[in-house]
Residue frames as a rotation matrix with the C-alpha (Angstrom) as fourth column:
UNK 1
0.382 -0.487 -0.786 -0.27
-0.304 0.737 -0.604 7.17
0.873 0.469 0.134 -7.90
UNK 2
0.401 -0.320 0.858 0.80
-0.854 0.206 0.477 4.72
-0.330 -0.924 -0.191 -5.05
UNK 3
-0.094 -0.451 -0.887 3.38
-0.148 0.888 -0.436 2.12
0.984 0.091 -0.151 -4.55
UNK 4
0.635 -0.222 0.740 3.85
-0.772 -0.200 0.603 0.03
0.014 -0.954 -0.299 -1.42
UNK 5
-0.035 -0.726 -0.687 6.01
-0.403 0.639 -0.655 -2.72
0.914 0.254 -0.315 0.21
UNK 6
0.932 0.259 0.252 5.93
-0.328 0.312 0.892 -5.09
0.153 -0.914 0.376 3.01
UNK 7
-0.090 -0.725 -0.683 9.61
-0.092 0.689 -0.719 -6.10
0.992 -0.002 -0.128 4.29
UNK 8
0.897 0.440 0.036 10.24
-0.323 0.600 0.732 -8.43
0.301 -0.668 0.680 7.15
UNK 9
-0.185 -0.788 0.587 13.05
-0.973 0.232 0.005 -9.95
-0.140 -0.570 -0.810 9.42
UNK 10
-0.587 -0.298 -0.753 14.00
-0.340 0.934 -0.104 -13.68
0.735 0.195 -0.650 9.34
UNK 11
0.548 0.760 -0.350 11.39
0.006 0.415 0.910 -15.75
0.837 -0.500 0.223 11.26
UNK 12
-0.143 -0.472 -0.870 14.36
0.795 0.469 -0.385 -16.54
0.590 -0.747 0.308 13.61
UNK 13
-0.750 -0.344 0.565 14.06
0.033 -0.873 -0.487 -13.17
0.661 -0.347 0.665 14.66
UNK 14
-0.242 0.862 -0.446 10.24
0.938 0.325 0.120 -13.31
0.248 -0.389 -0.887 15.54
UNK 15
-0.929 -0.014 -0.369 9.99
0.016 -1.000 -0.003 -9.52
-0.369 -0.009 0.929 14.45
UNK 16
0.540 0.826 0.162 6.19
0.436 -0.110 -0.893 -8.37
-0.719 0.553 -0.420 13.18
UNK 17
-0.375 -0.112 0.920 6.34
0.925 -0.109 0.364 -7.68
0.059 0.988 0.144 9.53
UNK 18
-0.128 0.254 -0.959 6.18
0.306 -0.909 -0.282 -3.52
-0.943 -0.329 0.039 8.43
UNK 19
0.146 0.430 0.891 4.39
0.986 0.010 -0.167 -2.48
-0.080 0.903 -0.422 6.03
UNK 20
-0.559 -0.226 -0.798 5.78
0.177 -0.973 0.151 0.55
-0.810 -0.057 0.583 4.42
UNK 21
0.075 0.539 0.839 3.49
0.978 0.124 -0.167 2.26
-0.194 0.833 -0.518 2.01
UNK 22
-0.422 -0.148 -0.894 4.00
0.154 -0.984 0.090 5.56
-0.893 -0.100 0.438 0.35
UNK 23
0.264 0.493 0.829 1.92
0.956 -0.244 -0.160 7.55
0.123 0.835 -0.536 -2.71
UNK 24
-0.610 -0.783 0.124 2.67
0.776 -0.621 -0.111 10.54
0.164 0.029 0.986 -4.26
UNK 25
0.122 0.646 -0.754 0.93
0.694 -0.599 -0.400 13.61
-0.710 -0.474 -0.521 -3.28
UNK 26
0.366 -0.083 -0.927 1.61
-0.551 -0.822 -0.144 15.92
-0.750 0.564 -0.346 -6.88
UNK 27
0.936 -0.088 0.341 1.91
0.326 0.580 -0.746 14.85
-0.132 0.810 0.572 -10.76
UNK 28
0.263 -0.956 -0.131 6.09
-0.866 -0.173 -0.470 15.93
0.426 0.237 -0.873 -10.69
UNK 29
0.786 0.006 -0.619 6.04
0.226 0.928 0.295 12.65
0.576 -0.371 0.728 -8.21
UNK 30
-0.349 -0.770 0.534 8.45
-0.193 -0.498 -0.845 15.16
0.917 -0.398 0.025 -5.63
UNK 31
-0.630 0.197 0.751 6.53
-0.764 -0.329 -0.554 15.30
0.138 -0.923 0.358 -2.61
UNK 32
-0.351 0.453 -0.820 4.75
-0.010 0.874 0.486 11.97
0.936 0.179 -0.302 -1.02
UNK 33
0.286 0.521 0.805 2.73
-0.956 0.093 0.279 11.10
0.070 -0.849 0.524 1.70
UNK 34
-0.328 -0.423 -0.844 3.71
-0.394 0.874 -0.285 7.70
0.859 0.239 -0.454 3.53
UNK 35
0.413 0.483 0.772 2.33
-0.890 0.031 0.456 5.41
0.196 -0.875 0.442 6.39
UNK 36
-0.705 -0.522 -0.480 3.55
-0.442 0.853 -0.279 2.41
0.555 0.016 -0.832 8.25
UNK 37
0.853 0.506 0.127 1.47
-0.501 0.729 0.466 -1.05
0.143 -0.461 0.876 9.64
UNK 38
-0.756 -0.654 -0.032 2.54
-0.648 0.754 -0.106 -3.96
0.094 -0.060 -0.994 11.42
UNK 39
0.075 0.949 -0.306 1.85
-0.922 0.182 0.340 -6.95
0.379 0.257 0.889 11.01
UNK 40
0.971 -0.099 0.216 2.08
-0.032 0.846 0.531 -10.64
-0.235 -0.523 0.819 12.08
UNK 41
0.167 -0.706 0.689 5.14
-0.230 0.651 0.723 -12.29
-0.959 -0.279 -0.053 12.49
UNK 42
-0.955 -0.225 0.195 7.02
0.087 0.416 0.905 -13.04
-0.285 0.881 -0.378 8.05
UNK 43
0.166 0.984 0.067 3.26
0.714 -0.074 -0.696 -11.89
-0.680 0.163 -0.715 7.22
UNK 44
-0.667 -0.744 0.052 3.40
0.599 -0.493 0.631 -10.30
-0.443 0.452 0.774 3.55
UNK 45
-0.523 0.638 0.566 0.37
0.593 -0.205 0.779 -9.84
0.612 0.743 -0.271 2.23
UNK 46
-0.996 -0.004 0.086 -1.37
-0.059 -0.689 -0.722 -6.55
0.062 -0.724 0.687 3.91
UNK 47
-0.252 0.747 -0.615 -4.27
0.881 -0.086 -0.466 -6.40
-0.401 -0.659 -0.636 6.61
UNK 48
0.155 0.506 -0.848 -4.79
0.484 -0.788 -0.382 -2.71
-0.861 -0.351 -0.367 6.18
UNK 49
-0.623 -0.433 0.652 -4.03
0.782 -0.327 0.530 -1.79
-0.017 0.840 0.542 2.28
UNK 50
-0.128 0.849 0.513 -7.32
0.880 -0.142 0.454 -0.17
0.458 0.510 -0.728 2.26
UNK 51
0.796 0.430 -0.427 -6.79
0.602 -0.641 0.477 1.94
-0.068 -0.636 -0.768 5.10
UNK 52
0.029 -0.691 -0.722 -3.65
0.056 -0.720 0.691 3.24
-0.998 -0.061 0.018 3.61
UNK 53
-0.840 -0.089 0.535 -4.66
0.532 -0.325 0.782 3.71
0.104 0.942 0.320 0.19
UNK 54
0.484 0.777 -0.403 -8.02
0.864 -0.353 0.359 5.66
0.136 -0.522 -0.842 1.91
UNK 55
0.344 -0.516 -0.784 -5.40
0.586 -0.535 0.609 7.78
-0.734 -0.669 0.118 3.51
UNK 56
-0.559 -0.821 0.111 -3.34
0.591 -0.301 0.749 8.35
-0.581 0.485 0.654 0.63
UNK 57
-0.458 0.367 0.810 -6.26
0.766 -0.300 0.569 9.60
0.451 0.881 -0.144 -1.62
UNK 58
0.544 0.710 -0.447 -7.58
0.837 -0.496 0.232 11.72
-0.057 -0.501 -0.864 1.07
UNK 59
0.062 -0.735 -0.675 -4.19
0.269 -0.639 0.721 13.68
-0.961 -0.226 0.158 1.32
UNK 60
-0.642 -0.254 0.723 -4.05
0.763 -0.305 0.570 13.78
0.076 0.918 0.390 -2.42
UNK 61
0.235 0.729 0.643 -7.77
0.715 -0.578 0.394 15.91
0.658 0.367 -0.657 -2.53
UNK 62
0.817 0.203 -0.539 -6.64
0.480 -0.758 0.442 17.71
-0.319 -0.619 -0.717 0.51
UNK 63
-0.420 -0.868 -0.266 -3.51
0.315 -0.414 0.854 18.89
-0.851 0.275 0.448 -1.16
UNK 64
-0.998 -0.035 -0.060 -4.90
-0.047 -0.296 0.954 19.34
-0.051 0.955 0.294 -5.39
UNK 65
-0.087 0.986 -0.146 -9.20
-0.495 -0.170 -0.852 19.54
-0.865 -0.002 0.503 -4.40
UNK 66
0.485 0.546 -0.683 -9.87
-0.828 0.538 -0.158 16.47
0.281 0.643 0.713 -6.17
UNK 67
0.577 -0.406 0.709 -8.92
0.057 0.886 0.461 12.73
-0.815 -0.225 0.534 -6.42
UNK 68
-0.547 -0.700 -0.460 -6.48
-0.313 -0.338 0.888 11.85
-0.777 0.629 -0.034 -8.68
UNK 69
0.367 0.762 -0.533 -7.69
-0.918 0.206 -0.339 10.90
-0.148 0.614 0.775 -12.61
UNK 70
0.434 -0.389 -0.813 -5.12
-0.298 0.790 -0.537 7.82
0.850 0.475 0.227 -12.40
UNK 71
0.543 -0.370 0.754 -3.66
-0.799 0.048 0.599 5.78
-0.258 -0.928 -0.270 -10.24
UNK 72
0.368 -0.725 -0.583 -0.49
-0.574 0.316 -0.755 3.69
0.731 0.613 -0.300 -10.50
UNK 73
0.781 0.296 0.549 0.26
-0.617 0.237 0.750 1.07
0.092 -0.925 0.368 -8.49
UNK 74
-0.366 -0.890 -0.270 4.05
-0.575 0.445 -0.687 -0.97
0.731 -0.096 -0.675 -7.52
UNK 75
0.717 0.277 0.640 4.00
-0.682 0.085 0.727 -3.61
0.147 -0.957 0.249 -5.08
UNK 76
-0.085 -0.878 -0.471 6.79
-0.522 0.442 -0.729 -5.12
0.848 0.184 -0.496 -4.22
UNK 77
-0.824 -0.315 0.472 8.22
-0.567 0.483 -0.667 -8.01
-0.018 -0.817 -0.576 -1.27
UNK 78
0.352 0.780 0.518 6.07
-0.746 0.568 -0.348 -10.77
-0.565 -0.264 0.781 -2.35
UNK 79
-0.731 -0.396 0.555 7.25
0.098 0.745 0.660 -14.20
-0.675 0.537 -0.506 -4.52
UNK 80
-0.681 0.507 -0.529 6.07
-0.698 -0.230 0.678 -15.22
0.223 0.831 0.510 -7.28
UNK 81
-0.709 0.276 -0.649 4.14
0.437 0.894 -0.098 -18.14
0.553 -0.353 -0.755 -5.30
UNK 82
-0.402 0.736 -0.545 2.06
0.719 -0.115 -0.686 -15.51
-0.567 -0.667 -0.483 -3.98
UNK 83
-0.871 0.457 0.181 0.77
-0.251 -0.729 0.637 -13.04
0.423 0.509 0.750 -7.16
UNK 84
-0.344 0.914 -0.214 -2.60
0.356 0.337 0.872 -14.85
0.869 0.224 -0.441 -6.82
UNK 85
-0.141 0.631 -0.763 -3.18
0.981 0.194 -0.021 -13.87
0.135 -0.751 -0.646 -3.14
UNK 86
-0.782 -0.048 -0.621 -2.38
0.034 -0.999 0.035 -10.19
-0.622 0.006 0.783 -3.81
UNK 87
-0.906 0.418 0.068 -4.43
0.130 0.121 0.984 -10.64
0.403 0.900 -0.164 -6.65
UNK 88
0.124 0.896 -0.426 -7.51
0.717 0.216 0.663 -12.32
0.686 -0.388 -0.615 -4.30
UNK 89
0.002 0.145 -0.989 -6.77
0.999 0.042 0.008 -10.50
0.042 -0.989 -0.145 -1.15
UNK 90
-0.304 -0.681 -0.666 -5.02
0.686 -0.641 0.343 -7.06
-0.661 -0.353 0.663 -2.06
UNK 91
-0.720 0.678 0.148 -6.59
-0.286 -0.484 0.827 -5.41
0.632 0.553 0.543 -5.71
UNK 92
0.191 0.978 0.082 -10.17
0.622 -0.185 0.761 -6.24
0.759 -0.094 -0.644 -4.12
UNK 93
-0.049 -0.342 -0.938 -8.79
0.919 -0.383 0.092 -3.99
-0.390 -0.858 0.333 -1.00
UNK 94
-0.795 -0.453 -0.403 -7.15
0.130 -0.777 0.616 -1.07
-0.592 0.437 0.677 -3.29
UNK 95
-0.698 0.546 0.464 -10.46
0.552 -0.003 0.834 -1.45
0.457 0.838 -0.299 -5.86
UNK 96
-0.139 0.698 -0.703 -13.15
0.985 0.172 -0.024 -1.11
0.104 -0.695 -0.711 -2.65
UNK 97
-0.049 0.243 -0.969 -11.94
0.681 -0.701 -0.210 2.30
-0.730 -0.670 -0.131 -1.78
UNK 98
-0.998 -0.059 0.025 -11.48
0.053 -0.543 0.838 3.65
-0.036 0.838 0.545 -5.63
UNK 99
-0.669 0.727 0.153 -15.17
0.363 0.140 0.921 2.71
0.648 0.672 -0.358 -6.18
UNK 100
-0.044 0.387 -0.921 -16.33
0.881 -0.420 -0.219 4.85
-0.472 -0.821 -0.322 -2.70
């Protein structure tokens, strides 16, 4: 099971966006593995989902010698003016590496 989240500074700032992403690592949901990206500049949708949900399932099998049988997913720091691009841009990302 993984959740992530992308928060961001006010444009005025002219901070890259960090993507924080964390998944548990055991079915009590105590003990997690987590990674951070940056990205452009009030960028929400994520460049590298794939390479941190990759990550996350690797650490699961190297921790319980197997993938998990389910996977649960949260994603938060996005409007509703953008479901569809998570939709187009992000589930084909998070699908790619399930079906490896």
């Amino acid at each position: 099971p993984s959740a992530n989240c992308v928060c961001y500074l006010l444009p005025c700032f002219r901070k890259r966006s960090v993507v924080g992403f964390c998944a548990t690592t055991n079915d009590a949901f105590t003990k997690y593995y987590s990674t951070v990206k940056f990205q452009g500049v009030g960028q929400e949708i994520v460049d590298e989902l794939s390479a941190c949900f990759e990550s996350a399932l690797e650490n699961w099998k190297s921790i319980n010698g197997a993938h998990p049988e389910k996977i649960m997913v949260f994603r938060d720091g996005v409007g509703e003016g953008q479901f569809l691009e998570v939709l187009q841009y992000e589930v084909p990302q998070i699908l790619d590496v399930v079906r490896r």
